[in-house]
N, C-alpha and C positions, 0 to 999 in steps of 0.2 A: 504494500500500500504506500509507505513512504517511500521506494522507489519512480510511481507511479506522480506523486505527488512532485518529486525532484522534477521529473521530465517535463511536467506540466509549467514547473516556474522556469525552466529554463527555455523550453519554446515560448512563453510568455515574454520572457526578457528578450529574445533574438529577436521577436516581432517585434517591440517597441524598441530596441537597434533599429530594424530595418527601416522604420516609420521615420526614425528621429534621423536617419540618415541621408534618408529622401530629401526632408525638407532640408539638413544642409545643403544637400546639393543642389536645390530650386535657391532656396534665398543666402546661402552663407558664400564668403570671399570666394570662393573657389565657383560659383553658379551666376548667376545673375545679376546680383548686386557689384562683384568688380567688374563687370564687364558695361554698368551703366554710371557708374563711379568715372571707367574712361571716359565716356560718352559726353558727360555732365563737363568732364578736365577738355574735350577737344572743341563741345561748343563754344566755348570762352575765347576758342580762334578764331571765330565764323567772323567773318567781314561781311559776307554777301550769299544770299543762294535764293532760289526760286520756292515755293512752296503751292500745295492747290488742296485744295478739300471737298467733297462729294457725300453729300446726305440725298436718300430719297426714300420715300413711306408713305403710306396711305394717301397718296395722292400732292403731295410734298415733293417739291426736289428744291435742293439748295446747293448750288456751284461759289465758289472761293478761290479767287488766285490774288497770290502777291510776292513781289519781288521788292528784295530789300538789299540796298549797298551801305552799307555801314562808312567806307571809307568817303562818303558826301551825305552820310547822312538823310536818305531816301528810305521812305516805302512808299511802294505802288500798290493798289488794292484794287481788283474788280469782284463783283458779285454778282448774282443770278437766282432770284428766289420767284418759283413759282409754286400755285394755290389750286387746285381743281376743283372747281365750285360750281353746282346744277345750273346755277344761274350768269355768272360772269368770273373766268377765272383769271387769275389775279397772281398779276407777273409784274417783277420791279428788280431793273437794274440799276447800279451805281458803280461807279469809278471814281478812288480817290488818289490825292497824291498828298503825302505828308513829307515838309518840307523843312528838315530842321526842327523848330516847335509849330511850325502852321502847316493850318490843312488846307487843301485844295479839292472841288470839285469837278465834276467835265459837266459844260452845261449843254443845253441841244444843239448849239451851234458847234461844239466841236473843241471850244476854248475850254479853258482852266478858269475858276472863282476862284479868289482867296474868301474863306469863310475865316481868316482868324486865326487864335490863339487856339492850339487845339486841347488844350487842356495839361493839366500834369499827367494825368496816362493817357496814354494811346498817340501820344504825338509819336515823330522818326526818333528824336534824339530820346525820348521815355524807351523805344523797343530798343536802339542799339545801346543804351546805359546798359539793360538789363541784361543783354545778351552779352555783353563784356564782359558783365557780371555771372554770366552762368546762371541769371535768374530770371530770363523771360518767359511770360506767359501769354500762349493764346497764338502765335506764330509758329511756336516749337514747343515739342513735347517737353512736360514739365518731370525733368526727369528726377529733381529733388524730389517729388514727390513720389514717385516709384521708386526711391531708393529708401524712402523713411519707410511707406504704408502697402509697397507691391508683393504679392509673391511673383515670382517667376517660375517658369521652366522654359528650359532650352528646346528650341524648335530646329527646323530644316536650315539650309542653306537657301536661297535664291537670287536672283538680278533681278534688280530694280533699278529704272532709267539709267539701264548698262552699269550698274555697281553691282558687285558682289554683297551680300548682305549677309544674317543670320539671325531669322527670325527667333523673340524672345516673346510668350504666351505672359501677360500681366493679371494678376488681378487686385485691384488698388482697395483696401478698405479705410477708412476714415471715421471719426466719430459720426461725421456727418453726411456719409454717403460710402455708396461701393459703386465700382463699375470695371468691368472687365474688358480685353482688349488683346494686340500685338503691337507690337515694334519690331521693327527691321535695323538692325545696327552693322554699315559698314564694316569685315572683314577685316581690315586692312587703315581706315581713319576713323574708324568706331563713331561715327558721324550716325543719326537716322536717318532712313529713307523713305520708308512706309511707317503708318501706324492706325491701324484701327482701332476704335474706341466709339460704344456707344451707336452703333449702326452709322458712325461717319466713315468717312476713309478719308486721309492725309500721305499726300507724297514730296517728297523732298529734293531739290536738284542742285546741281548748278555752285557744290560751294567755294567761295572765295574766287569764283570767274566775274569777268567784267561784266555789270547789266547795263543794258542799253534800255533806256525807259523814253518814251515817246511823250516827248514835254519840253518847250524852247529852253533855251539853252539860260536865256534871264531871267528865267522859272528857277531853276535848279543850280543857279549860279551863289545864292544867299547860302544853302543850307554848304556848299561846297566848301567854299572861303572862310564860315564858321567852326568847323567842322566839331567833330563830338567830343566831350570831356570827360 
């Protein structure tokens, strides 16, 4: 009987081994967490890259692009939100250009508004402060936050807009919320490339290459000569 008993605590014990060894390997140094630890150290380099985003559902579709050059201080923003409604459905674009601390929008004739001060967030020089910082949010995956509140597990290989990547399966808990998701983390600059979250998709391009952003040239000549602090 007491042998019976021995076997039982020690299969007991190998199994909560094997449990607690799992989860090192989803969230501890050696899994997921150092691998977005790099990730978090190489966006701190980004000057510049392309981004887009794609939600659609129950009759909802919402498109997102924007290019950002940190070394003049730019973001370009386009959107695309439509509505499918029995009765009249309901579509609304916008194109923005943030300039430094001002924003700008394209009116019907094709020109740029200055509408102003664009605020303490969301202006150019608020995203590239942050992104210097390794703390922006809402452009790029917020990777602090997967690294305090994520599990991980390690997924496949794939390309994504010709990069090598290696998808990493997230699920984020919070006192205040949970939501689950992927990232796709460059190979080789441990940069993101993909990341789904929430029924959206986000893809990533272009980093530290020249953007060419279509807007005269004494549009984007203030945020230039200023440049960011």
């Amino acid at each position: 009987m007491g042998n019976h008993r021995g076997l039982w605590i020690m299969a007991a014990l190998l199994a909560a081994g094997a449990v607690f060894w799992g989860v090192g390997q989803a969230v501890g140094p050696s899994g997921g967490d150092a691998e977005l630890q790099q990730t978090l150290e190489a966006m701190e380099h980004v000057k510049s890259f392309r981004g887009s985003y794609v939600e659609s559902g129950a009759g909802n579709h919402s498109e997102r692009l924007w290019e950002v050059d940190c070394n003049r201080v730019l973001v370009h923003e386009q959107s695309h939100n439509s509505m499918a409604a029995e009765e009249s459905p309901l579509e609304m674009k916008q194109e923005e250009l943030l300039v430094g601390d001002q924003r700008y929008t394209r009116d019907s004739s094709g020109g740029w508004e200055n509408e102003g001060y664009a605020g303490d967030r969301g202006s150019a020089k608020w995203y590239c402060d942050n992104i210097a910082r390794g703390t922006v949010s809402d452009l790029l995956p917020d990777v602090r936050t997967m690294i305090q509140h994520a599990l991980t597990e390690k997924g496949d290989k794939k390309v994504v807009n010709g990069v090598q990547c290696r998808e990493w399966k997230v699920a984020i808990r919070t006192p205040l919320s949970a939501k689950g998701g992927s990232v796709c983390i460059g190979t080789n600059d441990h940069l993101p490339y993909e990341m789904t979250m929430d029924g959206g998709h986000y893809s990533y391009s272009d980093y530290n290459r020249p953007i060419q952003i279509d807007a005269p040239d004494a549009l984007l000549q203030p945020a230039s000569t200023s440049g960011a602090n």
